[in-house]
C-alpha positions, 0 to 999 in steps of 0.5 A: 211421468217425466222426472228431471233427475240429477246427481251431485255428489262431493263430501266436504272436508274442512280440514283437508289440504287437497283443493277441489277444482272442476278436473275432480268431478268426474262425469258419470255420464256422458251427455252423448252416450246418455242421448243414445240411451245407452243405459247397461253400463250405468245400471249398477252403480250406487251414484246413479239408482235414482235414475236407474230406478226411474228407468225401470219404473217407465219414466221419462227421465230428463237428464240433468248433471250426474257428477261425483268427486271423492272427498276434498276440500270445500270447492272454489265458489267460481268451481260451484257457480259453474256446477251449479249453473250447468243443473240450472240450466239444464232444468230450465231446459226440461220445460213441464216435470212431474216431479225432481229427484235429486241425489246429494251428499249432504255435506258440500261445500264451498267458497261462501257456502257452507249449505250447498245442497240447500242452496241448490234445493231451494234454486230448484223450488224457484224454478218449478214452484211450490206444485211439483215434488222434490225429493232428496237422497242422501248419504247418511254423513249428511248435514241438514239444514231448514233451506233442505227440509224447507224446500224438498217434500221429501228426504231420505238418506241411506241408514246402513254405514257402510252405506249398502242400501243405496237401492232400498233407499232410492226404492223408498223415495222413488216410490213415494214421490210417485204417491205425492204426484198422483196426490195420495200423499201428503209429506210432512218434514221434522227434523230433530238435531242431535248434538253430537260427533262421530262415526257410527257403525251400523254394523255393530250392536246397539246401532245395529238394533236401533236401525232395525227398528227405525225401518220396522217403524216406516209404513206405520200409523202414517210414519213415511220414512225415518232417517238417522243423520250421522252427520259430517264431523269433518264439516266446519259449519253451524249445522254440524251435528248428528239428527233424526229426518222424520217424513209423515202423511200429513201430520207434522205433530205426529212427525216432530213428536216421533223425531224428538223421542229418537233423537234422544234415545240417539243420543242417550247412546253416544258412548256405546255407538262410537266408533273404536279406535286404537293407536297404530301399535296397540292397533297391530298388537291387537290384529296381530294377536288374533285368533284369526288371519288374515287380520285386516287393520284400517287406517282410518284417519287417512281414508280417501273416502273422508278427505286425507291424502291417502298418503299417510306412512304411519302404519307402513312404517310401523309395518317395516319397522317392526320386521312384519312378515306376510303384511300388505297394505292398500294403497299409498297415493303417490303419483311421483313414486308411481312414476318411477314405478312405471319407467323401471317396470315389472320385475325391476328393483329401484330405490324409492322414496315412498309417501308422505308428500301432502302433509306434516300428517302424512307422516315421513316419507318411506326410504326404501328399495321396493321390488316391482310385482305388478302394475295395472290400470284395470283393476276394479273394486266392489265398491257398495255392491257394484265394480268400480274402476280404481285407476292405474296402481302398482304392487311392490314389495318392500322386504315382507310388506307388500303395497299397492302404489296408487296414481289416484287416491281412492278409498279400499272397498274389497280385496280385489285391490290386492288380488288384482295385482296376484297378491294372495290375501289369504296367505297374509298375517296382516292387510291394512286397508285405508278406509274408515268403515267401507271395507268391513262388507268385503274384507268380513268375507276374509277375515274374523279379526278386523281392528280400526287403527288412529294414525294421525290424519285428516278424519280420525275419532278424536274429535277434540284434534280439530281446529273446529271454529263454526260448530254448535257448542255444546256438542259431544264429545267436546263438551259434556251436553245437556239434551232434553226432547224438547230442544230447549236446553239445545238447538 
């Protein structure tokens, strides 16, 4: 079967102040080493399983972009038209495909498109017309549009946050296209919205529970696939809310009717799925009081993974302000300090003027003088079960905090951020991590006591601080909103 596979991965924050140019996409395969079929170094990352799956499968996969960019502002429309052309062209180029499988964020956006992947799905449907199957892979932080339910045969998104079954869910749609190919399916898409913001830890009862269900309910009476949006709250733009993407045999009843019953239960439990959240001292309070060490404390509104600087001093100077001993926090992106850093080397001792660069959010910047303990640039992190790079970093230590000065912004994932730097995280009171969620799979291996942490930032939970102009009104929990199964009081 010959599929024409392609990635393109960028989450949109409205709201962030970092712009996002062609320079930030990194190339996640590079089109030599992809000709010489040199498959072993990509086989285990999470933004390539579409493609390593139609690998093992014995397809003949024709190559179109593989790109991915951490989160940032909406990109520039010559940025997008550039991007979007290179898939373009090289589908044209692919000549007779069986089947498209595409994965997408779900929310991008840019310069005059608020719906990058429906504009891309419905140009691909174009291109190979109305026979040949496409389907879509999503993140959960997904936005849907009728331009992707429209024109894709088949959507599935990840249901886990943090996002760990990539693979399940690219199993799922993989061998479902197959189906739809050789004709013994028939897809049939109903998507439900829910009005509502936030973010919803799967790893927390009842979403828990809901999730489990959802899956025991796929495979029966000719239910496909089920998929709960979370939706992406720092995404400005009419289709900004949470919703249930069900897939059937055939049956677009059967399909409507199951999506609206879950999209109320969905939203029946708004307030219990919410993501906690306390403000920074009370958040320290709370770790520091604890049963168990180390404690873990995320600082969630500035997490890389959702658009912030990754610049933000609030924790770090509550951290130093209080006089905490056997703390240490990952990472502050500073590329100036990191520089500094780098020319005074290992073992030195330099004042510093530490964060707080981007933006009134950031936070002052920390005044200090910082011991060097390391610095390297082959540090990788588990990053949703698979080793990512996380770039040239520092550790220095600031009286009994010890941080990790990064030249990139990225979003902490698992402990090795400190450990590859000899820092020994057991022998710490207190980590703070900048993430919002992704780094509860690893650092729950170290630690019993984990808090979330609401410093000002770009992608925190109170949902009332944006400057929304575009959303559906009403929508929780910016307005109390009326909900009925049949859409009629909200759509």
């Amino acid at each position: 079967m010959r599929v024409f596979c392609s990635t393109l991965l960028h989450e949109c924050n409205s709201f962030s102040p970092l712009p996002t140019t062609m320079d930030d996409f990194q190339q996640l395969i590079p089109v030599d080493q992809a000709e010489q079929g040199n498959e072993r170094e990509y086989a285990d990352r999470h933004d390539l399983v579409l493609r390593t799956l139609c690998k093992s499968a014995g397809h003949d996969v024709i190559d179109g972009i593989h790109l991915d960019a951490t989160p940032s502002a909406p990109i520039s429309k010559k940025t997008y038209h550039a991007i979007r052309e290179l898939l373009i062209e090289r589908l044209r180029a692919a000549g007779s495909i069986d089947m498209v499988l595409l994965f997408l964020h779900g929310a991008q956006m840019a310069e005059g498109y608020d719906d990058c992947e429906g504009d891309i799905i419905s140009r691909v449907r174009a291109i190979v017309g109305p026979e040949v199957p496409i389907g879509v892979l999503l993140d959960l932080h997904c936005n849907i549009s009728s331009a992707m339910t429209d024109n894709a045969d088949l959507i599935v998104a990840c249901k886990e946050y943090p996002h760990v079954d990539f693979h399940e869910s690219g199993i799922l749609l993989e061998n479902l296209m197959a189906r739809t190919v050789s004709k013994q399916l028939r897809p049939a898409i109903a998507f439900a919205p829910v009005p509502m913001l936030g973010f919803f830890h799967t790893t927390r009862e009842p979403m828990r529970g809901f999730v489990e269900r959802i899956r025991s309910l796929e495979g029966r009476h000719g239910i496909l696939s089920i998929s709960l949006t979370h939706g992406c709250p720092v995404s400005d733009w009419a289709n900004n809310h949470a919703g249930v993407l069900v897939v059937s045999d055939g049956d677009e009843e059967q399909a409507d009717t199951v999506a609206a019953e879950l999209a109320q239960e969905f939203f029946e439990m708004r307030v219990e799925i919410a993501a906690p959240s306390f403000p920074v001292r009370v958040a320290l309070d709370r770790a520091e009081s604890g049963n168990s060490f180390p404690a873990v404390v995320a600082d969630v509104a500035d997490n890389p993974g959702g658009g912030s600087p990754g610049d933000s001093t609030h924790l770090l100077a509550a951290l130093i302000d209080r006089g905490t001993e056997r703390a240490a926090i990952a990472s502050i992106w500073d590329p100036i300090a990191f520089e500094h850093i780098c020319r005074a080397g290992t073992g030195g001792r330099i004042p510093l003027r530490l964060g707080g660069k981007v933006s009134q959010l950031s936070g002052a910047p920390v005044d200090c003088t910082a011991t060097i303990l390391s610095i390297r640039d082959d540090i990788r992190q588990v990053t949703f079960g698979a080793l990512e790079n996380i770039g040239p970093t520092a550790a220095i230590s600031i009286g009994g905090v010890d941080v990790i000065v990064a030249r990139e912004r990225f979003q902490v994932t698992s402990p090795d951020v400190f450990t590859g730097h000899g820092i020994d995280v057991s022998s710490k009171r207190l980590l703070v991590v900048k993430s919002a969620h992704h780094f509860i799979h690893e650092f729950s291996k170290i630690s019993g006591n984990i808090v979330h942490a609401s410093a000002p930032g770009f992608i925190g939970n109170d949902f009332t601080l944006y400057p929304y102009r575009h959303v559906p009104r009403p929508v929780w929990p910016l307005d109390e909103t009326p909900f009925t199964r049949d859409g009629a009081e909200w759509s």
